[in-house]
C-alpha positions in Angstrom: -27.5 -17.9 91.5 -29.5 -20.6 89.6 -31.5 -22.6 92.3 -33.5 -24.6 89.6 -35.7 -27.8 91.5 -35.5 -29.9 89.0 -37.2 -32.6 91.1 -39.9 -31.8 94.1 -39.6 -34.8 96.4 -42.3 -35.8 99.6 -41.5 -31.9 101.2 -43.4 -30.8 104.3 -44.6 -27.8 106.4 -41.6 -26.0 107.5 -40.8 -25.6 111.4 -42.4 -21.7 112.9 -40.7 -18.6 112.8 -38.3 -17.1 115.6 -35.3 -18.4 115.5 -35.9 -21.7 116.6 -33.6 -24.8 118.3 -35.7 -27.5 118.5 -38.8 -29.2 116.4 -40.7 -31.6 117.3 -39.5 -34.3 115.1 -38.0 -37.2 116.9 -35.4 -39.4 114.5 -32.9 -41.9 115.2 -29.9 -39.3 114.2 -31.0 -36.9 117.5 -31.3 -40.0 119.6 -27.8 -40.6 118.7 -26.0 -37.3 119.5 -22.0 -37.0 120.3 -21.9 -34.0 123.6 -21.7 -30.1 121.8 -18.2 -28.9 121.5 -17.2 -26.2 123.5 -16.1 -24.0 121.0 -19.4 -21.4 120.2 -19.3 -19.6 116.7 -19.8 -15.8 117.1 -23.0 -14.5 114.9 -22.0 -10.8 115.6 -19.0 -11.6 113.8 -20.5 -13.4 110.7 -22.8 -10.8 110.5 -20.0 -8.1 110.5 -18.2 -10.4 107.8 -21.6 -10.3 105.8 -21.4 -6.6 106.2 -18.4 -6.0 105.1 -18.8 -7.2 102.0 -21.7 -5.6 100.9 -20.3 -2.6 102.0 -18.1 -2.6 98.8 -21.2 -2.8 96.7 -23.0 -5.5 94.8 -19.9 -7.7 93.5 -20.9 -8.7 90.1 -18.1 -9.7 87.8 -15.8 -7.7 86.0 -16.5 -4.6 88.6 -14.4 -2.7 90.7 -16.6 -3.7 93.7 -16.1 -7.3 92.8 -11.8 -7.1 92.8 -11.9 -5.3 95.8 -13.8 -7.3 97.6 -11.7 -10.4 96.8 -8.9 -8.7 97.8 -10.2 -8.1 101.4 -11.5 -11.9 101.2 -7.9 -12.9 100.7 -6.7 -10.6 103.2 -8.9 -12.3 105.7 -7.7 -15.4 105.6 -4.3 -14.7 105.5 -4.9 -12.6 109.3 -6.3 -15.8 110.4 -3.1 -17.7 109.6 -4.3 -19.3 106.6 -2.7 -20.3 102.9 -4.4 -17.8 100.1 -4.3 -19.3 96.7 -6.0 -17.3 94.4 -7.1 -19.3 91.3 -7.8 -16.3 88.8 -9.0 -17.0 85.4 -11.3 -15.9 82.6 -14.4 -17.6 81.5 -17.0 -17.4 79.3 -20.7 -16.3 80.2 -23.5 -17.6 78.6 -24.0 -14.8 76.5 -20.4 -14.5 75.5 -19.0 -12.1 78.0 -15.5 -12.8 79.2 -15.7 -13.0 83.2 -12.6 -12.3 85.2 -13.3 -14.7 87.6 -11.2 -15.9 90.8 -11.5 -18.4 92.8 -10.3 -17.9 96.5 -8.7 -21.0 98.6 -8.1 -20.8 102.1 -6.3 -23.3 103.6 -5.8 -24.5 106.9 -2.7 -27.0 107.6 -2.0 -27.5 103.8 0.5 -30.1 105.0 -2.3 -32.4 106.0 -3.2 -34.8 103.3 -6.9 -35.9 105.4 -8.6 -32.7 104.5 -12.3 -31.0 104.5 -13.8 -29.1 102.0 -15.8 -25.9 102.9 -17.2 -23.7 100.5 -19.9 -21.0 99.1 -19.6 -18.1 96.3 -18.5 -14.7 96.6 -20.1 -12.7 93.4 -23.4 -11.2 93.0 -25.5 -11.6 90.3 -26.1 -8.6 87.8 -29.6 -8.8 87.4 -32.8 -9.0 90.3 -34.8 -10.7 87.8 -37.2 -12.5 90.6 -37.8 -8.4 91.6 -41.6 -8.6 92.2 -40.9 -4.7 90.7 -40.1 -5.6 86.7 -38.8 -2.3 86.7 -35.6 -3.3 88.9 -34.9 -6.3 87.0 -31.6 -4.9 85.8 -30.2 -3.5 89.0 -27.8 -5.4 90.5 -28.9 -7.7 93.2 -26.9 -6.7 97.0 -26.6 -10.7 97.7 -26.2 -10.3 101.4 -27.8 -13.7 101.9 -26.9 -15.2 97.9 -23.2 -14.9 98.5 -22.0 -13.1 101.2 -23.3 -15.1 104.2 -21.3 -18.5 103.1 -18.2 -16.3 102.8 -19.0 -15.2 106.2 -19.4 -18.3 107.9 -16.5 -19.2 106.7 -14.6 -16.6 108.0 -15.7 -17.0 111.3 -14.5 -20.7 111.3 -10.9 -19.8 110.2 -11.1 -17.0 113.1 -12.0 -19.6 115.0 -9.1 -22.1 113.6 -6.4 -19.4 114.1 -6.5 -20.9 117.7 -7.0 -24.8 117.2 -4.9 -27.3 117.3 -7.0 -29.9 115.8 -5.4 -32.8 113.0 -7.2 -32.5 110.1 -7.3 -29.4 107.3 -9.7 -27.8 106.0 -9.7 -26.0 103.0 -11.8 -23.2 102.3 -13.2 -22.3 98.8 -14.5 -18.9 97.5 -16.1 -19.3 93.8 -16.6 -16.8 91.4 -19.0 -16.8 88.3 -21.4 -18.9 90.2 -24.6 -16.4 89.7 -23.9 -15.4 86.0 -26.4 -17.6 84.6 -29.4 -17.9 82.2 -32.2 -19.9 83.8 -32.8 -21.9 80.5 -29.4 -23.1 80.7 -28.0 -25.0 83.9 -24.2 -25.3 82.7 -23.8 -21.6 82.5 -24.3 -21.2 86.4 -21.3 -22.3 88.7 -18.5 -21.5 86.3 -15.7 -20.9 88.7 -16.7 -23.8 90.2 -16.5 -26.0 87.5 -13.1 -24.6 86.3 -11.8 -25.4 89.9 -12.9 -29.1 89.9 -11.2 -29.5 86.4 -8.1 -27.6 87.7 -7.8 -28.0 91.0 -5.2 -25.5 93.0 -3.0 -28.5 94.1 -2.8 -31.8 91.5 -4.6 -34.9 92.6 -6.4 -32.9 95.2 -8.5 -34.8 97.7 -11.0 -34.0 100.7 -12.6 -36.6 102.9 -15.9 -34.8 102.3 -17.0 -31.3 101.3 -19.8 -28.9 102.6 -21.2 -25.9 100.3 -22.9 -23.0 101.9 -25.4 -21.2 100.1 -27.8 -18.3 101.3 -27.1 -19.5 105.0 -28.1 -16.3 106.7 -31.5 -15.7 105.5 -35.0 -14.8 107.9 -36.6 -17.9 108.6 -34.1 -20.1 106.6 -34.7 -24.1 107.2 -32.4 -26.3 105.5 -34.2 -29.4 104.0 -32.1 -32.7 102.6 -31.4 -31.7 98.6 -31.6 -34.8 95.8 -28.0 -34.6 94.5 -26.6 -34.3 98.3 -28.6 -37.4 99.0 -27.3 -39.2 95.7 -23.8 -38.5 95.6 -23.3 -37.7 99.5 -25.6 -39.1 101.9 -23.3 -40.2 104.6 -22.3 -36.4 104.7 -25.3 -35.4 105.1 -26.2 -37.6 108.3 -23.1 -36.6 109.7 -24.3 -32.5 109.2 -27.7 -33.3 110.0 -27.0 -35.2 112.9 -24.1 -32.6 114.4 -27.0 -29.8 113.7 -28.9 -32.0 116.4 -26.2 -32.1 118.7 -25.5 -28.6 118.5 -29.2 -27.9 119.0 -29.9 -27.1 115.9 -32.6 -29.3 114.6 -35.8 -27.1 114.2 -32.9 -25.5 111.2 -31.9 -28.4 110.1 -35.0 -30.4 108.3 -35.7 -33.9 108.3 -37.5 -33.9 104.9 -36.0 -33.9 101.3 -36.2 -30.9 98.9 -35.4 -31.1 94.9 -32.2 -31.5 93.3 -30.7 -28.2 93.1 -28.2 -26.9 90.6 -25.3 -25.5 92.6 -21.7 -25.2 93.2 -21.9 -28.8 94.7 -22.2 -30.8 91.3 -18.3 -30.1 89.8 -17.8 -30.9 93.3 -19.4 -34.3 93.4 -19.4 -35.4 89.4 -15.8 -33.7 88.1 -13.6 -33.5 91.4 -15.3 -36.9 92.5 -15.7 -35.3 96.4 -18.6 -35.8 98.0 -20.1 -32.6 99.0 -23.3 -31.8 100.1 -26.0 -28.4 99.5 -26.5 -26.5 102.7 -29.4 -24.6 101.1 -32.8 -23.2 102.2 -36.0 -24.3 101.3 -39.3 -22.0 101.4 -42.1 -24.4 100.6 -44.7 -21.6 101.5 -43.5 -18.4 99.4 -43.5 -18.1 95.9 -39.6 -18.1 95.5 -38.7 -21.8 96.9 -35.4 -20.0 98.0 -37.3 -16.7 100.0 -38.6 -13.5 99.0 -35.5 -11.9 98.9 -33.8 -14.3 96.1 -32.6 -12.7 92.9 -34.3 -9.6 93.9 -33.1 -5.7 95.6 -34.4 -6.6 99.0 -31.3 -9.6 99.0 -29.8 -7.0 101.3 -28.3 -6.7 105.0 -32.2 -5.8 106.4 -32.9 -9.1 105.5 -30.3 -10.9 107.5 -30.8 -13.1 110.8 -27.9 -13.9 113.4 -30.0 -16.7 114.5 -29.3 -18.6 110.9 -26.1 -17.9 111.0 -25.8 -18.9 114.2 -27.3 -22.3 113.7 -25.6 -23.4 110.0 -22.4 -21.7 111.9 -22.9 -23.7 115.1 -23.9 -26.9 112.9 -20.1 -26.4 110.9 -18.6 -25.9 114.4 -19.4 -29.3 115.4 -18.7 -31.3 112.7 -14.9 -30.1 112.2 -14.4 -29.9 116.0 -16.1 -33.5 116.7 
């Protein structure tokens, strides 16, 4: 996926390795904390989500790996009670290829009209071209942590939802075509997403707010406050930021801004008119700002850590439950 910082903004030493719960910056958001639900998200069983989908292969579009997968997607949601609505169409790449892309919506309560927005992408990008190896740069890139650990996350929570009774739905959203992209151009990146916030699966669709995931279950991920989350959704992102607090979940969750990041969030924010935030990592020590494994071979299951997932999971947890 295309994670061009377009914009570098005042960023600082990330929190130590490990898995941490705690750093050892004090701000008025973690003096303010609501108590932790009680409802705990279950890493094993993101991870085994994450899993799953790799185990079908690297889902780039147009493959066999990639329609199976979404069919197992939509089946997954549906065993958790949910409304599938798959939003299948065919767009155009940026160099010309036709993409059979779908978009997958999950939806909890449809009959609620106060709704939240949770989302990620689902396909893999065709090419490892950040492979330190030049050699791989047309193999297909696994995207265990690009793609399949926001589809896992949100997995978990519709388990998790299948026995709630809370009043407010939440709708889940799978895009496609988000990763078939050409880094000189930032409006070929995020095509399903941008064909889903000018065709939404239900007219005049509206969400209270909206959260994207995106590579949320990468080693010694920290998540630092992106530009356009900040321009178009900052009371979002003090409500996430603050909940990872309460949840215990601050050495994840950074209190420092990144750069403005294109992503799935922008249809979101400038077509749809939702506010929706980037729940993204930041590496300001390694020479990919998203990790070592972006856009590369090693994106793969090795390289993912139940303590991410249990922290952006957690972090979810308590901001649909509080």
């Amino acid at each position: 996926m295309n994670k061009l910082i377009t914009l570098i903004i005042a960023v600082t030493t990330v929190a130590g390795c490990g898995g941490p719960k705690a750093n050892n910056q004090t701000s008025a958001i973690e003096t303010q904390q609501a108590a932790p639900v009680a409802v705990s998200f279950n890493a094993d069983s993101a991870y085994a989500f994450c899993q799953a989908q790799c185990d079908f292969g690297p889902r780039t579009m147009n493959s066999e790996a990639h329609e199976q997968c979404g069919q197992w997607i939509a089946r997954k949601f549906q065993d958790y009670g949910l409304q599938v609505t798959e939003q299948r169409t065919t767009v155009k790449g940026f160099d010309g290829t036709p993409l059979l892309a779908n978009n997958i919506i999950a939806s909890y309560k449809p009959e609620l009209t106060d709704r939240i927005l949770i989302c990620a992408h689902w396909d893999s990008r065709p090419w490892a071209d950040n492979d330190p190896d030049e050699s791989k740069h047309k193999e297909p890139v696994m995207a265990a942590n690009d793609g399949a650990s926001g589809v896992a996350v949100m997995l978990e929570i519709a388990r998790l939802l299948g026995d709630s009774t809370l009043n407010v739905g939440v709708d889940f959203i799978c895009f496609d075509a988000e990763d078939w992209g050409d880094h000189g151009d930032g409006d070929s990146w995020c095509l399903g997403s941008q064909y889903w916030a000018r065709n939404p699966h239900k007219p005049n669709y509206k969400a209270r707010f909206g959260i994207l995931l995106d590579m949320v279950g990468g080693q010694q991920a920290r998540f630092y406050r992106e530009y356009y989350s900040i321009r178009y959704a900052n009371s979002v992102i003090d409500r996430v930021w603050r909940a990872a607090a309460t949840a215990g979940y601050s050495g994840y969750f950074i209190q420092e801004e990144n750069g403005a990041i294109t992503d799935d969030h922008l249809p979101v924010n400038e077509v749809a008119h939702i506010p929706c935030i980037d729940i993204i990592p930041y590496y300001p020590n390694s020479d990919s700002s998203f990790g070592p494994t972006w856009h590369t071979v090693s994106d793969d299951m090795q390289h993912i850590d139940k303590n991410t997932l249990k922290a952006v999971g957690q972090t979810l947890v308590q901001v649909i439950w509080e």
